[in-house]
Structure formats: structure tokens, C-alpha cells
C-alpha positions as CSV (number, residue, x, y, z in Angstrom):
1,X,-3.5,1.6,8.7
2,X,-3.0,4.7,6.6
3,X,-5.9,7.9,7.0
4,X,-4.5,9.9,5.1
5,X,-1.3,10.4,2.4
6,X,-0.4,14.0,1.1
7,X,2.5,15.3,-1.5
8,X,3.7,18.3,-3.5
9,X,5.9,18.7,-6.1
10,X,6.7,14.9,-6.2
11,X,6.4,13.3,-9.6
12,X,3.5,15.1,-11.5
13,X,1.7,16.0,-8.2
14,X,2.1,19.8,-7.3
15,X,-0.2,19.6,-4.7
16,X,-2.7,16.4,-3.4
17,X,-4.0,18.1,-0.8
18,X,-4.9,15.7,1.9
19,X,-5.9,12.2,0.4
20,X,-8.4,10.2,2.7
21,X,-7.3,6.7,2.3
22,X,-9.9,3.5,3.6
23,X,-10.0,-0.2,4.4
24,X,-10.4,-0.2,0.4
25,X,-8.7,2.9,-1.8
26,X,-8.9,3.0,-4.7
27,X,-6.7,5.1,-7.8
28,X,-8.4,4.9,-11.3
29,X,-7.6,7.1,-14.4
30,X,-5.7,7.0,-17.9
31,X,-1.9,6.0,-17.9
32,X,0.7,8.7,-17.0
33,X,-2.3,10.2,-15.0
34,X,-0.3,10.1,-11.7
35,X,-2.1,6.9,-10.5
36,X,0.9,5.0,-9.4
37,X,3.4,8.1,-8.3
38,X,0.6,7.6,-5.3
39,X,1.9,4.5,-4.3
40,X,5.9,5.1,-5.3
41,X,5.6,7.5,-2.4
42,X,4.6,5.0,0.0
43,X,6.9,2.6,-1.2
44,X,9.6,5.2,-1.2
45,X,9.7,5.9,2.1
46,X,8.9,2.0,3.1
47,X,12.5,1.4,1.1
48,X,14.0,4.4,3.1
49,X,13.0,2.6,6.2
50,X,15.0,-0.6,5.8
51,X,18.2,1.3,4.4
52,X,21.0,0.6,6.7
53,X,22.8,4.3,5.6
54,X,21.1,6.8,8.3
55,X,22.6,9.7,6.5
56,X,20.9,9.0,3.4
57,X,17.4,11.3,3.5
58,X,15.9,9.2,0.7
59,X,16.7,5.4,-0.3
60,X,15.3,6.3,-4.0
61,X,16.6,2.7,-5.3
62,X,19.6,1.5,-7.6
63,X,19.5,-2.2,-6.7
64,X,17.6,-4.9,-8.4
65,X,15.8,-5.9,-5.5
66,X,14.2,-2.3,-4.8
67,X,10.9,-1.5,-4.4
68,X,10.9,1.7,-6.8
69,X,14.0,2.9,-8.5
70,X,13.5,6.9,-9.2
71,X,16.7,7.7,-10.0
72,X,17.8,10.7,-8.0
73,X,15.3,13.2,-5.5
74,X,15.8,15.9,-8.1
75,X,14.6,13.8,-10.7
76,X,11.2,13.2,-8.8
77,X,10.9,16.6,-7.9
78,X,7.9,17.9,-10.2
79,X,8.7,20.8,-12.8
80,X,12.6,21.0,-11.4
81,X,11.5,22.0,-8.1
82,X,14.0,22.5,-5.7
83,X,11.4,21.4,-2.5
84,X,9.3,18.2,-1.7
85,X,7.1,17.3,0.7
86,X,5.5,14.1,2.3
87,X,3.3,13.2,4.3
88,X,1.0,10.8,5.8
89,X,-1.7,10.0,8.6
90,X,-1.7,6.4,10.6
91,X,-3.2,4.2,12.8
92,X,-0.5,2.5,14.9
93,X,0.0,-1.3,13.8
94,X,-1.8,-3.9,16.4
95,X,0.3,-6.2,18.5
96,X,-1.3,-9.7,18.3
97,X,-4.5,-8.3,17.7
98,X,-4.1,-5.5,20.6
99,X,-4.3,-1.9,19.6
100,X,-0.4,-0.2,20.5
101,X,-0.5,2.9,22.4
102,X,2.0,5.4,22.8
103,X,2.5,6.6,26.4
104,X,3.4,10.5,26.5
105,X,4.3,12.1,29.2
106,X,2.9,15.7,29.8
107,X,5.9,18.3,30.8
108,X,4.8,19.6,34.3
109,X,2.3,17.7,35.0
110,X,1.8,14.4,36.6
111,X,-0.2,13.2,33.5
112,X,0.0,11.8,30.1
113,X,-1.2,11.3,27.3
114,X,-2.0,7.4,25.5
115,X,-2.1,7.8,21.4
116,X,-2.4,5.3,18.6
117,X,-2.6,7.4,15.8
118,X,-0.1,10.3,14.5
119,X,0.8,12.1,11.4
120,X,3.9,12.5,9.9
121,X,5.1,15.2,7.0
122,X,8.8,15.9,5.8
123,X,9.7,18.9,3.6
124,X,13.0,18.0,1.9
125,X,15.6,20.3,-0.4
126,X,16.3,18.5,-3.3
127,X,19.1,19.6,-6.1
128,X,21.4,18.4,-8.2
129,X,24.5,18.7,-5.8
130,X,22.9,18.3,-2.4
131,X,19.7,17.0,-0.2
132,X,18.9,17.9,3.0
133,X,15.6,18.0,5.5
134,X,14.0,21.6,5.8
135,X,11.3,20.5,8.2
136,X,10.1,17.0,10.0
137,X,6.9,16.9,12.4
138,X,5.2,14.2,13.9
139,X,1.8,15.1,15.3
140,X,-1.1,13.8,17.1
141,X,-4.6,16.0,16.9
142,X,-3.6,19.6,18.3
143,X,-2.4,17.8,21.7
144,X,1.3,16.7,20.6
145,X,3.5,18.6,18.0
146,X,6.9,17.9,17.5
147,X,8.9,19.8,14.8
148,X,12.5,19.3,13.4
149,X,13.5,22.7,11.9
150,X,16.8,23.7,9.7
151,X,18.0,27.2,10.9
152,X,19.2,29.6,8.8
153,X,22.9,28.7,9.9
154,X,22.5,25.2,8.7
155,X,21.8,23.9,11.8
156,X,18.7,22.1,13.2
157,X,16.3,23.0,16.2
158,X,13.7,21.4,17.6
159,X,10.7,22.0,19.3
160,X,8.0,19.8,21.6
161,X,4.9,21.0,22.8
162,X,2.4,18.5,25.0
163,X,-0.7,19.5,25.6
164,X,0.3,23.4,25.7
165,X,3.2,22.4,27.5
166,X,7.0,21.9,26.5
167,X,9.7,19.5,28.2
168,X,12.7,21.4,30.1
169,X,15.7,21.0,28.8
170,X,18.4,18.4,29.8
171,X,20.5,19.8,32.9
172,X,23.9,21.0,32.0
173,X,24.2,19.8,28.5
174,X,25.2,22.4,25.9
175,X,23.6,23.1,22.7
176,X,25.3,20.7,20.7
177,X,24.6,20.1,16.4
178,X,21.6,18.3,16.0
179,X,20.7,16.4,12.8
180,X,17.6,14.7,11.4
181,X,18.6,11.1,10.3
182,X,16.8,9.8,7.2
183,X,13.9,11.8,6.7
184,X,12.2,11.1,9.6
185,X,14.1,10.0,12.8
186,X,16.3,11.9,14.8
187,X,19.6,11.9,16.2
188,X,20.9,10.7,19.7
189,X,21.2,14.2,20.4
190,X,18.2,15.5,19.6
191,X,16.3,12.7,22.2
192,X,19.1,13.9,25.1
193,X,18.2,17.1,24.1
194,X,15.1,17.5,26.4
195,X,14.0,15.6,29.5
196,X,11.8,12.7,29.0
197,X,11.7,12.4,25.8
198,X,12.3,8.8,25.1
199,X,8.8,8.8,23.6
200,X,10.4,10.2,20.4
201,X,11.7,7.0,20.0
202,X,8.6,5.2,20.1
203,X,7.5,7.8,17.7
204,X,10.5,6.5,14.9
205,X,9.1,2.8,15.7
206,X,5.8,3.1,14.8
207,X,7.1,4.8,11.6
208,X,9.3,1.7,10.8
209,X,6.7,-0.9,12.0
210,X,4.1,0.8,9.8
211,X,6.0,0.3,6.4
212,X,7.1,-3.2,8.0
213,X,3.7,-4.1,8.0
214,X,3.3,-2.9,3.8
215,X,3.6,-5.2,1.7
216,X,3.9,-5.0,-2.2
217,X,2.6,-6.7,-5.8
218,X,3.5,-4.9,-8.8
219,X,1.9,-5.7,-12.0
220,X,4.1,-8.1,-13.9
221,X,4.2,-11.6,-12.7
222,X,6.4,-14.5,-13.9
223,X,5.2,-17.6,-15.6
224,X,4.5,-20.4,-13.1
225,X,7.5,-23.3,-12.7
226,X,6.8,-26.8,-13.1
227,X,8.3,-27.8,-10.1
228,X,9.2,-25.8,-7.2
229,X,11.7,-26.3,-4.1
230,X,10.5,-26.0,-0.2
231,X,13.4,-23.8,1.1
232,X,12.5,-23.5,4.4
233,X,12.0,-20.6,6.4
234,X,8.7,-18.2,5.9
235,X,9.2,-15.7,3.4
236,X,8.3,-12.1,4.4
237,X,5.8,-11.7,1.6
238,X,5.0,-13.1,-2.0
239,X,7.8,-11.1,-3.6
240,X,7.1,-7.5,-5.9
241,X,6.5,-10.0,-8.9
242,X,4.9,-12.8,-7.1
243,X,7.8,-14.7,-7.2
244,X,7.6,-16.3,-4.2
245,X,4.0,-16.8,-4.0
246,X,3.9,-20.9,-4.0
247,X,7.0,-20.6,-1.4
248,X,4.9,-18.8,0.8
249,X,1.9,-21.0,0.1
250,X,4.3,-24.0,1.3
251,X,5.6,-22.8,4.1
252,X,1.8,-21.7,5.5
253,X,-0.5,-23.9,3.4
254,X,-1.7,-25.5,6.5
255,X,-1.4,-22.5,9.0
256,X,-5.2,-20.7,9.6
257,X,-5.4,-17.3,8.1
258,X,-9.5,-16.8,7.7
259,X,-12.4,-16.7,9.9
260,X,-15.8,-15.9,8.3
261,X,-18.6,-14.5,9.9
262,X,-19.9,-17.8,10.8
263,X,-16.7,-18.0,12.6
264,X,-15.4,-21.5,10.4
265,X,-11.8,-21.4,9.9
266,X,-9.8,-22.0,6.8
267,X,-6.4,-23.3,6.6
268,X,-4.1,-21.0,4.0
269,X,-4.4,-23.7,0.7
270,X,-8.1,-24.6,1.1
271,X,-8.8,-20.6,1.3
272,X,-6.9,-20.5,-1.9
273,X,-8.5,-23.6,-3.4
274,X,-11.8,-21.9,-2.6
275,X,-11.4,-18.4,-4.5
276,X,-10.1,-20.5,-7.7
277,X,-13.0,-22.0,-7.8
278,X,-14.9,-19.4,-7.2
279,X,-13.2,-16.9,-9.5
280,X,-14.1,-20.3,-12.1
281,X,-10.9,-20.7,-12.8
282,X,-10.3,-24.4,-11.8
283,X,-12.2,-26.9,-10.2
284,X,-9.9,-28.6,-7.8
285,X,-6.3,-27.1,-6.4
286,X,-3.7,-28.9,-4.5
287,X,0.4,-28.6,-3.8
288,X,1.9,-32.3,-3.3
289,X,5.5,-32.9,-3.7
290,X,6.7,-35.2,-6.0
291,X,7.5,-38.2,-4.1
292,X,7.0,-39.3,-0.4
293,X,9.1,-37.4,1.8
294,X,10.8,-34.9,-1.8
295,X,11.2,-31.1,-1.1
296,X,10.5,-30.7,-4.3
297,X,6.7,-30.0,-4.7
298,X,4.2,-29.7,-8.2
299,X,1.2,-27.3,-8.0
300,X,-1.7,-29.1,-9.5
301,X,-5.5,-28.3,-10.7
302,X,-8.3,-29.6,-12.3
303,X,-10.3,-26.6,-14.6
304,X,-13.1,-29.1,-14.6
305,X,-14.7,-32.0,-12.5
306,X,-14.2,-34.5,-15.4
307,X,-11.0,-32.8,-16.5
308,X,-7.8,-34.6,-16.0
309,X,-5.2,-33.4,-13.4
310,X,-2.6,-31.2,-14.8
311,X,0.4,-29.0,-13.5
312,X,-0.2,-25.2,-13.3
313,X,2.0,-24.9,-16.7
314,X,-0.2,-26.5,-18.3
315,X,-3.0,-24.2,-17.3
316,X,-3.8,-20.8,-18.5
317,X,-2.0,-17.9,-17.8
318,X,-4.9,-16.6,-15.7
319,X,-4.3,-19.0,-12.7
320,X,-0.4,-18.0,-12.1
321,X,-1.5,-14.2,-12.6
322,X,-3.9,-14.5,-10.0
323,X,-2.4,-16.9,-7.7
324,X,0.2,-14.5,-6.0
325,X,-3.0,-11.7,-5.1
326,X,-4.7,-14.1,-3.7
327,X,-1.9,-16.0,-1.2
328,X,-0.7,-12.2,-0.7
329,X,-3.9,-11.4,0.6
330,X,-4.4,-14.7,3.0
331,X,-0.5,-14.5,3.8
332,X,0.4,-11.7,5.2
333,X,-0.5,-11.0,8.8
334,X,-4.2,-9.3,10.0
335,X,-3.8,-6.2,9.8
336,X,-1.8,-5.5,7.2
337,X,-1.2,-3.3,4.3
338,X,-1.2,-4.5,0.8
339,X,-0.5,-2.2,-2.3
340,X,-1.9,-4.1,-5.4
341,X,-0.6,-2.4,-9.1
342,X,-3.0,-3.5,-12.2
343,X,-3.8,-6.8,-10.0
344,X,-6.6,-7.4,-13.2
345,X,-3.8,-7.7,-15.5
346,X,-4.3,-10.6,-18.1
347,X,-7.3,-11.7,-16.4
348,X,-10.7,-12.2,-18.0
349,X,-13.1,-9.8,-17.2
350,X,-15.4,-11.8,-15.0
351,X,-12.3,-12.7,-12.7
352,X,-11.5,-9.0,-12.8
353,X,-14.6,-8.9,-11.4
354,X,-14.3,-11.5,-8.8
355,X,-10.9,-10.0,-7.3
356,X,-13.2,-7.4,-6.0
357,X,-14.9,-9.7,-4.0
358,X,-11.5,-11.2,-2.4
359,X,-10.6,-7.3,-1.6
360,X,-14.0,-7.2,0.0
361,X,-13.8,-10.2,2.0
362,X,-10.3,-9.7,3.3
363,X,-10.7,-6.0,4.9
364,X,-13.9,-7.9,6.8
365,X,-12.4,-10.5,8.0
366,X,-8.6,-10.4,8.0
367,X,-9.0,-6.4,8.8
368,X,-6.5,-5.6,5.6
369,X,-5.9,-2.5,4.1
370,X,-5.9,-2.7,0.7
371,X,-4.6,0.2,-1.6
372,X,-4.6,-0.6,-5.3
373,X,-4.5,1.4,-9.1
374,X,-6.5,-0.3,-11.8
375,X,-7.3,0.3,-14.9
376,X,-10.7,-1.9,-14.6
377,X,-14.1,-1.1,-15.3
378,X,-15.3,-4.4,-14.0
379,X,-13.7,-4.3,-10.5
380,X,-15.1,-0.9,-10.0
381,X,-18.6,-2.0,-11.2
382,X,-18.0,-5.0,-9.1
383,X,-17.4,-2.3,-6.2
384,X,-20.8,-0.8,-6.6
385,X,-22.3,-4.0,-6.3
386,X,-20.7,-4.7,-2.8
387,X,-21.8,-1.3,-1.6
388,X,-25.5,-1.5,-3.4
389,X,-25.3,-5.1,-1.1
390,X,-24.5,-3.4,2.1
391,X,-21.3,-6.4,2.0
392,X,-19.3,-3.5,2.7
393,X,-20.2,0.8,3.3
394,X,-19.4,4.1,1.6
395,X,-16.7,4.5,4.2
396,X,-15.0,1.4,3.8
397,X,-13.9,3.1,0.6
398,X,-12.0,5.7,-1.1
399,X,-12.3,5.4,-4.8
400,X,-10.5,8.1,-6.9
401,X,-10.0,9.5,-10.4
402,X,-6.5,10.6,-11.3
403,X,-6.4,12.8,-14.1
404,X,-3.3,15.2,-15.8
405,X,-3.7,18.4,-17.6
406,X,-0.2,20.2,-18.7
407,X,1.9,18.2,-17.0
408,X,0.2,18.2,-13.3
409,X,-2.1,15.4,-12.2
410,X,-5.1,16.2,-10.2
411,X,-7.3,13.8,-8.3
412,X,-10.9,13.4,-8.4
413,X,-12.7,11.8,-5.4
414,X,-15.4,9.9,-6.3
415,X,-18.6,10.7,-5.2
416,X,-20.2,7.1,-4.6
417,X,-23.5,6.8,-2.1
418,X,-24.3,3.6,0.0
419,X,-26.1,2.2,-3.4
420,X,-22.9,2.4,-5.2
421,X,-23.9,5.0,-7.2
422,X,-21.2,7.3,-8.1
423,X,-22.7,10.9,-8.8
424,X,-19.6,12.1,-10.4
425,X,-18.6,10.2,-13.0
426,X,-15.5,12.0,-14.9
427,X,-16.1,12.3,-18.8
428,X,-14.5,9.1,-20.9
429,X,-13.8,7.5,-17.3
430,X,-12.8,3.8,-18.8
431,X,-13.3,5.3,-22.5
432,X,-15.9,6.7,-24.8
433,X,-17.9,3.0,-24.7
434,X,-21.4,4.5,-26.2
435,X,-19.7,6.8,-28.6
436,X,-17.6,3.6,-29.9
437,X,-20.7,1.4,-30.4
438,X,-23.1,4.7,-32.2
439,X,-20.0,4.8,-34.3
440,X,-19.7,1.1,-35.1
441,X,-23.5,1.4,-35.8
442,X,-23.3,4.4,-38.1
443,X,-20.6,3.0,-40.1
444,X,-22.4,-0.2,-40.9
445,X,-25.1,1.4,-41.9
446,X,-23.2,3.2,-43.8
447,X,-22.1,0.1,-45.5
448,X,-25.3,-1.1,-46.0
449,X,-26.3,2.2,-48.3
450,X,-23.4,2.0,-50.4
């Protein structure tokens, strides 16, 4: 689970400043505010992670099938700068529900060290002719520092530091040219470059199995199909545009995914079936396929107990807009990740709402981390509720503002207590609703007098 993100001079962002993150985060503001450069950075480096081309510092997307296409690093640069940097805090991803440790061992000593946490931060150089890694550190607390520097002769050094203590170097091996790969791994020989070292390795892993475990819904979702084909095979996720959302729900619509506090379990289609009808948007939800023994399935729902059964394209819009957050959030594995963009969009207010409630349920009891930028008043409101409830606490949350003011975003942390009150609410937050409705009341009395 991310703790923490950070970036300057990416995007519009000169400087975030640490940025807790929580079970629930939240980014809220006006468009162009900065809201989603939050999460291209995340996805960023997830799409730099599964590049095959180690060489590459940045993955920054040209294919149809990437996460974020940002043209090149000098383009995201804010203001034309000519340095970046990234970082991040985690919480190593569990191993069938085990927490994964790191074992380091402490130079010197007969001792070591067991961590599941680290940070990460990467300052890059970013041009128009060339890209290159100025600095790379991975560190845990003040106990385990290990820094990737660029010398002043274009060459890289680096530095480890254990508890106070640093590893020998490897017997009779010369300095040789040491390179970062990516922007965050190293080469082969800068692990031979000490002794026991290997842990660096693990470090890189962790990296890689953190962003494995992401997973991604952007905000525009395709109309629902009439009839859709069983592939086989699992796919990894529901696809940036939802795509593969029924796919998914075939291949695992009778696998358990959800255990309530009662400890009843739920098998993945009746958890979905459950939330529609909650949410109110149907009454009854089933996939059957079209004929004994067909891989070719129909997705079918009732809106009412007396309505008749129809196809999900003959349903509202609502119900395929919402269908790929919701198998998203039972599909992928406990544990897991999920960055939601506008996941209210073209839904009704009330199942705006509602969506809050699935967020809230799945970090409780799938242990999800759910990162997401709305423009929706009613999911936040929905989101004091839950707190002013005591379904979920203030530090299950970070809820956040995102503001611009000539050109550079700023974030505003919301101040919200365990009542889910929020004690600094930003001027014209979702608009200037009271100011609308004394003008709409001035102006028909206006009418009235003349």
C-alpha cells in the first residue's frame, strides 16, 4: 500500500511536498487543477515497470494500450524545467495474506535487519536531446539508505549504509562503469559492486510487485455488448476502460472474493448482484450463456420485481458505467491497489453516493487501497456520513483539494474530524451553490416587479 507519494516540477506540480496517502485518498478540485497529474505519476512509473527496454529511464507511452501517454519527459517537466523528481512511500505487498519482509544483512555484524516498508525517490534530467538519472535512493526509516549518484564525470557511484554501517567492497574487482537501469533498478554491476548485497535485488522486486499489484479504471467506459464471448484464461484486471469487466466477471463469477464481518462469504456475481441492487439500479442480475453448453454468454437484469427480463443494452447507461468499478473492486486480489478516475461519471447522484459505500466496504473487508479523483459532491458528503458512522475513521482517509494559481497546482488537505466534519472547506469547493439559488431568487423576484 502506498504512505506516501511526492513530486516536483512534474506536470503543474512544482513542489507536493510529502502527500499522505490512506486505505481511502481522495483528490477533489476544478478541472486542470492538477487532480489527475497525481495519479499519471503513479501510473507512469507502473508503465515503466513492465517495459521490456531497461535503458529507457521513463516508459512515458506511445502505444494504444498505455496506461498514460505524456509525450516526451521534457514535455511533463513543469515550466520547461530541466529536473524531475519522484517519489513514493510503501508497504511491501502481502504474500497470500502474509506480510513480506526483507531480510538485510548488517555489514560487520552478525545481525540484520527484517523491513516491509521502504521509500523510494528518483531525481531525473530531462531535455530535449537527452535523459538521464541524477540520483536514485531507496530507504527504510534512518536504519537503511542506499543512494545511486551521477558524478561529475558522468559516471555513477553508489553508496549503502546499514544501520551506521557500510558493506566492504567485493575482493579484487575494479571499479568498473556502473549504470542505473530504468529509473529505479540497478545494474549487475552495481549489486557485485559490494559484498552481500543481493538484498538490492529484493529491493527492485518489491518496486515491480508494488505497481503489479495497481490496477487502473479511467473515466470513459464503452457501451455494454449484447452478447459477449468466454475466452478463457483470467484477465489481469477489468481493462483502463472497463473493457473487460464481464470477461473478468466470467472467468471468476463463482470464485469467493468477500467476507463481511459476520464472516458470510460471497461468490464474485452475487457480490455484484448485491451492490446493483443496492445502488437501486436493478432488481435482479445474472450472466447465462445463450444455450446449454455456448461460450457465448448475455448479461441480464431485471430494474424491477415485476419488470420483465432484459439484456444490459437495453438498460440504462448507468448499469454498464458502473458495472466495471464494481467487478474491479471484487476482482482484483486483497490487497490491492485500485486508481478510480471520475468513477461518478454519468451516474445519478444517489448512486454517486452509493459508490462511496462500495469504497468503504472493500478497504474493510478485501483490505483495498483505493485512490480516486472526483469531481462529486455527493460521494464526499457520502464520505462524511461513513466517518460521522464510525463505518470507517479519520485515518482511513486522505481527502484533498487540488487547486492552481498561475500555472502551479497546490494541494489542500482537508481537515475532516471523526464526525466527518471538514473544518476547512476551500471557497466555491463544488461551486457557488447558495450564491446560484439567492441569485435565481433575486431574479424572479425581479420578474415578479416588472
Amino acid at each position: 500500500m502506498f504512505k506516501q507519494i511526492s513530486m516536483k516540477n512534474f506536470k503543474s506540480w512544482r513542489d507536493t511536498g510529502p502527500v499522505r496517502m490512506a486505505p481511502l485518498t481522495g483528490f477533489f478540485g476544478a478541472n486542470s487543477s492538477g487532480k489527475s497529474s497525481l495519479l499519471q505519476m503513479l501510473l507512469l512509473l507502473k508503465q515503466t515497470a513492465e517495459s521490456k527496454d531497461l535503458n529507457l529511464v521513463l516508459e512515458t507511452g506511445a502505444m494504444r494500450d498505455d496506461y498514460v501517454d505524456l509525450g516526451t519527459p521534457f514535455e511533463i517537466a513543469q515550466n520547461e524545467s530541466t529536473e524531475m523528481e519522484m517519489g513514493f512511500e510503501w508497504t511491501f505487498a502481502p504474500t497470500k495474506a502474509k506480510p513480506t519482509l526483507i531480510r538485510v544483512p548488517i555489514p560487520n555484524r552478525h545481525e540484520s535487519l527484517e523491513i516491509g516498508e521502504m521509500s523510494f525517490k528518483s531525481k531525473l534530467h530531462v531535455d530535449t536531446q537527452r535523459n538521464h538519472v541524477l540520483q536514485m535512493q531507496y530507504r527504510h526509516r534512518e536504519d537503511v539508505l542506499v543512494e545511486f549518484r551521477r558524478a561529475g564525470n558522468n559516471r555513477y557511484t553508489i553508496d549503502i549504509s546499514i544501520c551506521g554501517e557500510h558493506p566492504v567492497r567485493a575482493q579484487g574487482r575494479p571499479r568498473v562503469y556502473m549504470k542505473p537501469e530504468k529509473c529505479y533498478s540497478f545494474s549487475d554491476e552495481a549489486l557485485r559492486y559490494y559484498q552481500s548485497t543481493s538484498f538490492l535485488n529484493d529491493f527492485v522486486l518489491q518496486f515491480e510487485r508494488q505497481f503489479e499489484h495497481m490496477h487502473y479504471l479511467g473515466p470513459l467506459r464503452p457501451y455494454p455488448q449484447r452478447d459477449y464471448t468466454l475466452i478463457g484464461g483470467s484477465p489481469q484486471s477489468v481493462g483502463f476502460k472497463g473493457e473487460f469487466a464481464i470477461h473478468a466477471l466470467l472467468a471468476a463469477k463463482n470464485q469467493k472474493v468477500y467476507r463481511d464481518g459476520r464472516r458470510q462469504f460471497s461468490k464474485l456475481e452475487s457480490r455484484i448482484a448485491q451492490w446493483l441492487v443496492e445502488l437501486e439500479l436493478a432488481n435482479a442480475f445474472e450472466t447465462r450463456p445463450l444455450f446449454k453448453g455456448s461460450n457465448q454468454y448475455a448479461v441480464w437484469l431485471r430494474r424491477h420485481s415485476a419488470s420483465k427480463e432484459v439484456r444490459i443494452t437495453d438498460m440504462g447507461i448507468g448499469v454498464s458505467q458502473v458495472l466495471p468499478v464494481l467487478v474491479l473492486c471484487y476482482y482484483v486480489p486483497e490487497g490491492s491497489t485500485i486508481i478510480l478516475e471520475q468513477p461518478e461519471l454519468h451516474l445519478h447522484p444517489s448512486v454517486q453516493a452509493g459508490l462511496a459505500d462500495v469504497f468503504i466496504d472493500c478497504i474493510k473487508n478485501r483490505g483495498l487501497q483505493i485512490i480516486l479523483e472526483s469531481h462529486s459532491e455527493h460521494m464526499l458528503r457520502r464520505l462524511q456520513l461513513g466517518l460521522a458512522k464510525s463505518e470507517i475513521v479519520p485515518e482511513d482517509t486522505a481527502l484533498y483539494f487540488c487547486d492552481i494559481t498561475d500555472g502551479v497546482s497546490e494541494l489542500i488537505s482537508l481537515d475532516v474530524d471523526m464526525f466527518g466534519t471538514i473544518h476547512n472547506w476551500p471557497d466555491d469547493f463544488f461551486g457557488d451553490l447558495a450564491g446560484d439559488m439567492v441569485a435565481a431568487f433575486d431574479a424572479g423576484l425581479k420578474r415578479q416587479v416588472h
